[in-house]
C-alpha positions, -999 to 999 in steps of 0.1 A, spaced: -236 34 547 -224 0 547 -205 -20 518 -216 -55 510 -188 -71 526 -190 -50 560 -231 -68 556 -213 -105 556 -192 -99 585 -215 -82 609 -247 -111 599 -218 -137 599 -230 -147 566 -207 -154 536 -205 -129 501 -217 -157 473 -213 -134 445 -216 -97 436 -191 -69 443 -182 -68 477 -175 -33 475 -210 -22 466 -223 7 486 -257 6 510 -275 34 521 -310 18 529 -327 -18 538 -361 -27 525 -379 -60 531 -403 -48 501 -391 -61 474 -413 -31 453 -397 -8 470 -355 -13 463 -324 7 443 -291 -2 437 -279 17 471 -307 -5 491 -304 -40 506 -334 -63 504 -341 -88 530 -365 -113 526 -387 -125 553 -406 -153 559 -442 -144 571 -474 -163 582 -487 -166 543 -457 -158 525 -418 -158 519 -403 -133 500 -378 -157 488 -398 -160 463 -392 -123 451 -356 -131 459 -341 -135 423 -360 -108 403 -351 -84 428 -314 -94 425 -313 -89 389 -312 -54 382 -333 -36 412 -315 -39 446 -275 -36 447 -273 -61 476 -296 -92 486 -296 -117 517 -309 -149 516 -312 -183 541 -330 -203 515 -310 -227 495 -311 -206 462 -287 -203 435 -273 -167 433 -283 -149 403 -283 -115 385 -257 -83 393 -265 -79 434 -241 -91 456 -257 -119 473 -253 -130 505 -260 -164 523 -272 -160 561 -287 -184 583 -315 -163 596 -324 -128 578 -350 -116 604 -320 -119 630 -298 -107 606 -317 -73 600 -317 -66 634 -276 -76 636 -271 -51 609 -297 -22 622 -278 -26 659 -244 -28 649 -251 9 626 -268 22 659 -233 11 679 -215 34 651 -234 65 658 -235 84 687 -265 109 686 -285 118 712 -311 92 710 -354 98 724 -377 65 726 -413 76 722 -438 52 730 -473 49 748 -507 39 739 -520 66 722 -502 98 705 -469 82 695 -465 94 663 -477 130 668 -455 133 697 -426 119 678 -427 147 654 -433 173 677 -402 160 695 -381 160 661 -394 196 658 -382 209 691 -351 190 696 -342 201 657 -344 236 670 -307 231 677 -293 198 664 -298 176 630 -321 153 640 -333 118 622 -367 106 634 -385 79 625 -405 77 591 -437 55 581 -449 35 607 -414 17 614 -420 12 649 -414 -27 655 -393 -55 660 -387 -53 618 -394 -18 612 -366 -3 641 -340 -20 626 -346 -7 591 -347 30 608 -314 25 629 -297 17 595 -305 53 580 -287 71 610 -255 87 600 -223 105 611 -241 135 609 -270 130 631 -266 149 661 -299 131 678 -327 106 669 -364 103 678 -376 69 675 -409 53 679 -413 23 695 -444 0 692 -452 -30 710 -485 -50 704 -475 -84 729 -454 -92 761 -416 -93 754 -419 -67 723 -403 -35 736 -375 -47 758 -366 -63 722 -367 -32 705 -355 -10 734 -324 -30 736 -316 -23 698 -325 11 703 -308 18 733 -324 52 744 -312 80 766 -347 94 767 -375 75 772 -416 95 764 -442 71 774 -476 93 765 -499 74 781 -513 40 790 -545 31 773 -565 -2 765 -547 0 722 -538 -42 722 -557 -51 754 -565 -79 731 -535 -94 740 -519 -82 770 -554 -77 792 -550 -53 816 -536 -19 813 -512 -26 841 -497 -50 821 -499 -22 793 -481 0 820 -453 -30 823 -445 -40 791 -443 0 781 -419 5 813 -396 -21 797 -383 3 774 -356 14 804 -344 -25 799 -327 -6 770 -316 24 788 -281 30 807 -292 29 846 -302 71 855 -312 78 821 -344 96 820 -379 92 822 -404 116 805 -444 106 818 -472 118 810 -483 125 850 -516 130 847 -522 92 836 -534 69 866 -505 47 862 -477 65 848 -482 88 876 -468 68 903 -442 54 886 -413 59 912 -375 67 910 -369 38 920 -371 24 889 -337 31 882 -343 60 861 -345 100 871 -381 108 861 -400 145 846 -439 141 845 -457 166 822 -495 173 823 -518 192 833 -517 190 873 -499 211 893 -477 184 906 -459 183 870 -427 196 861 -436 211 829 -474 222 831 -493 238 812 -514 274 822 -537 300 803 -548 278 777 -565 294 746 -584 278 716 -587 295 684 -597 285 650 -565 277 636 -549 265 667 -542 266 709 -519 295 726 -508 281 763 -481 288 787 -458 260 794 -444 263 835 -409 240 839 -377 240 857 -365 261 830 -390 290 834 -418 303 817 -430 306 778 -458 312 755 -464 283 727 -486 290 695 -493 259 684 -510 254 652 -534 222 659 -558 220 686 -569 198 713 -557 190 748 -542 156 735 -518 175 715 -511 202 744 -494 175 764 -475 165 736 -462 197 731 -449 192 770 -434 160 767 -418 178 736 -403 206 753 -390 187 782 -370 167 761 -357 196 742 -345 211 771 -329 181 783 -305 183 754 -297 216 762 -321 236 735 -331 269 750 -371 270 762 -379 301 735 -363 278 706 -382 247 711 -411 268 716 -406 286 683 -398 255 666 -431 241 676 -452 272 666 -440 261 628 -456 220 635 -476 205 607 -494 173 614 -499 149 583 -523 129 570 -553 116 589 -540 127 618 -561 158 632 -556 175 597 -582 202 595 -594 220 561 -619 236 543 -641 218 519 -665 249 501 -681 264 528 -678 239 555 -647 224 577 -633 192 581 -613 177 612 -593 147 594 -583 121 627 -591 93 604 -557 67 609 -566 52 637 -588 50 670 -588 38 707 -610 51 734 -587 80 745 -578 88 713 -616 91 705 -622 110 736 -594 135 724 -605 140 694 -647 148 700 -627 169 726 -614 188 694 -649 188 677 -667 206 708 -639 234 716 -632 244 681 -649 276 673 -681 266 649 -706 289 630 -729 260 615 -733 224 635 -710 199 653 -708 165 631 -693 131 643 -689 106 616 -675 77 637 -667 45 627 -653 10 643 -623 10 672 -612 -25 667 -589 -43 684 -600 -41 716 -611 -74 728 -639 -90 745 -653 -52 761 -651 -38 731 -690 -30 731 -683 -17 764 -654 6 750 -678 18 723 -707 23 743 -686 50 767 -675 67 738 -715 66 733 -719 83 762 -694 107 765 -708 118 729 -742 126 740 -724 149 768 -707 170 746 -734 192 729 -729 175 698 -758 186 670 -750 147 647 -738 115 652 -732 97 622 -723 59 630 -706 40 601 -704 1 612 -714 -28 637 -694 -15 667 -698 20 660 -737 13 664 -733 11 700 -720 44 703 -753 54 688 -772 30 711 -758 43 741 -758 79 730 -798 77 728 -803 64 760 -787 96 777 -800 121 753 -830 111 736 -828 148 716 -793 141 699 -799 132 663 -781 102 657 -782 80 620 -768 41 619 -751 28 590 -735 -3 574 -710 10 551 -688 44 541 -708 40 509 -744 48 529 -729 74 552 -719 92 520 -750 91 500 -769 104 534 -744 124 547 -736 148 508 -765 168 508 -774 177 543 -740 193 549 -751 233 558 -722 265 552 -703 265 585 -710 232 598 -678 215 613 -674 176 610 -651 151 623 -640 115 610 -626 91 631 -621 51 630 -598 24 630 -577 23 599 -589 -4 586 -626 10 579 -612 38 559 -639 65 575 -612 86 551 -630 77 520 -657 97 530 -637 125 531 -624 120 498 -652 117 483 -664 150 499 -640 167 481 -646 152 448 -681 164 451 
């Protein structure tokens, strides 16, 4: 917590009018969203500027407003003049963060961030209070806003970092500053604009240009490129995976119903993890979990324990009954691996009925991103599936390609969520098992909403 006056001295800015006393607990840049304990900062974007939310929000909704616009103050806020507000969120987010002194862990890769950032909240809060990220504040804007809500009593931090361009995480790793950095992977998410994945790999790796030199590394060693990231880097290094050559691996691996029993091999020793969700993806973020934990000192049977108790949220691998058949909810968001992972979940999950994949478009993937859907295509038509339902113009080349390796795989095109539906409502048999998965933005989800009204 902040006052308004401690706001104008750390963004340089002057107090126009307003109680300079007035306390601030949180930072919103939507102006829908404030209280008299939250700041609102207005940004300018590509279509709009909130400026022009400025003065209704400062009359009776937030307690303290900034503003770099030449605006007569108004209403009870306390108003203050700045001259940049995107610079001066991140001034006020960093200087918090330079107040607080919990142990803090950078999670970041291609694919898996947020699930491992919760698992790693989970573990690590086996023996300290821990603050993690909420939402999807993982950016150059959202960071800021998260390093604000630490406080005194915060005993450690899991943060996710995002990056979509070159320059984006040293940015954010430098307001962060880490003593743990998790990279999960390096995938083709944003090969849009950074083309290869080694430049993926590069800009990910950027995140030590935040980290005090021998800080450490946690990678995900069985990825191509992560994998032979050296100590010379600057930075001691754990890899987790599956390979032998790990330092925490993984052994004796069982699936069930309701979730996936391992053994976890480290430094430490040896235990048993019950984990409630299934799927090798989320194995190995049950790894990079517990190597962190036991970085901070939290003994290898807690943070197991702790992650015996994980609950994923919504869209995100969430599996439930609907009448007599199952449902396996991965309908956020989608890239190739993350695709891969989840059919992964569809075909090792114990089924009594038939194997459904309702898949929709992976978009932002640049100028392969036929190629990207037609591997997934392929990969399908491997797995033994019984349907493949494809919602969308890219998603009909997983169909495509599906066909041409197995000719006896019953696959159906469509154009909307609305068609997949209608077809999809009465043909669903007692024990079938179905998985939706997509990019956000297509809302596969509906389907599955829609399900359940039936």
């Amino acid at each position: 917590m902040m006052t308004a006056l401690e706001l104008a001295r750390i963004t340089g800015g002057k107090l126009l009018s307003g109680d300079p006393l007035t306390p601030i607990y949180h930072i919103s840049i939507d102006s829908r969203d404030v209280d008299k304990d939250t700041l609102f900062v207005p940004l300018k974007g590509e279509r709009v500027d909130a400026h022009r939310f400025l003065t209704d929000t400062a009359n009776g909704k937030a307690g303290c407003v900034l503003c770099s616009e030449n605006i007569a103050p108004s209403g009870d806020a306390a108003w203050i003049q700045v001259e940049n507000t995107y610079q001066s969120l991140i001034d006020i987010g960093v200087a918090n963060r330079c107040r607080m002194s919990p142990r803090v862990v950078a999670v970041t890769g291609s694919v898996g961030k947020t699930t491992t950032r919760e698992m790693v909240a989970t573990a690590i809060g086996a023996s300290y209070r821990t603050f993690k990220t909420t939402r999807n504040y993982n950016s150059d804007i959202g960071v800021p806003i998260m390093l604000y809500e630490l406080d005194e009593q915060d005993e450690a931090a899991v943060l996710e970092l995002g990056m979509s361009d070159f320059g984006e995480m040293e940015k954010i790793a430098q307001m962060a500053k880490p003593d743990v950095a998790v990279i999960t992977n390096i995938g083709v998410a944003h090969i849009a604009q950074l083309k290869t994945r080694e430049n993926i790999c590069r800009e990910k790796l950027s995140v030590t240009k935040g980290m005090k030199p021998g800080s450490l590394l946690i990678l995900n060693g069985d990825d191509d490129l992560l994998s032979k990231v050296e100590s010379s880097i600057g930075h001691d290094i754990l890899f987790y995976g599956f390979g032998a050559h790990n330092d925490y691996r993984v052994e004796n691996v069982v699936v069930k119903e309701n979730g996936t029993t391992f053994d976890v091999i480290c430094p430490g020793g040896t235990v048993t993890v019950d984990l409630p969700v299934n799927g090798n993806h989320m194995i190995m973020n049950a790894l990079a979990a517990i190597a962190a934990a036991c970085h901070f000192g939290v003994p290898l049977q807690a943070a197991a324990h702790a992650l015996s108790g994980f609950k994923t949220f919504a869209g995100r691998q969430q599996i439930y009954n609907i009448r007599d058949f199952h449902v396996i909810d991965d309908a956020y968001n989608a890239s190739p691996d993350s695709m891969r992972a989840a059919l992964g979940v569809l075909t090792s999950m114990p089924c009594e009925g038939r194997r459904i994949a309702v898949l929709s478009d992976m978009l932002e993937l640049g100028p392969d991103e036929i190629l990207y859907h037609r591997e997934i295509g392929k990969y399908a038509a491997s797995l033994g599936l019984d349907f493949l339902l494809c919602v969308g113009k890219l998603a009909a080349e997983y169909g495509k390609a599906a066909q041409a390796v197995n000719d006896k795989l019953a696959v159906r095109f469509f154009h909307s969520n609305d068609e997949a539906f209608d077809y999809l409502k009465d043909r669903i048999s007692p024990g079938d098992l179905l998985l939706f998965k997509g990019s956000n933005s297509t809302r596969i989800g509906q389907i599955i909403t829609r399900l359940k009204e039936e």
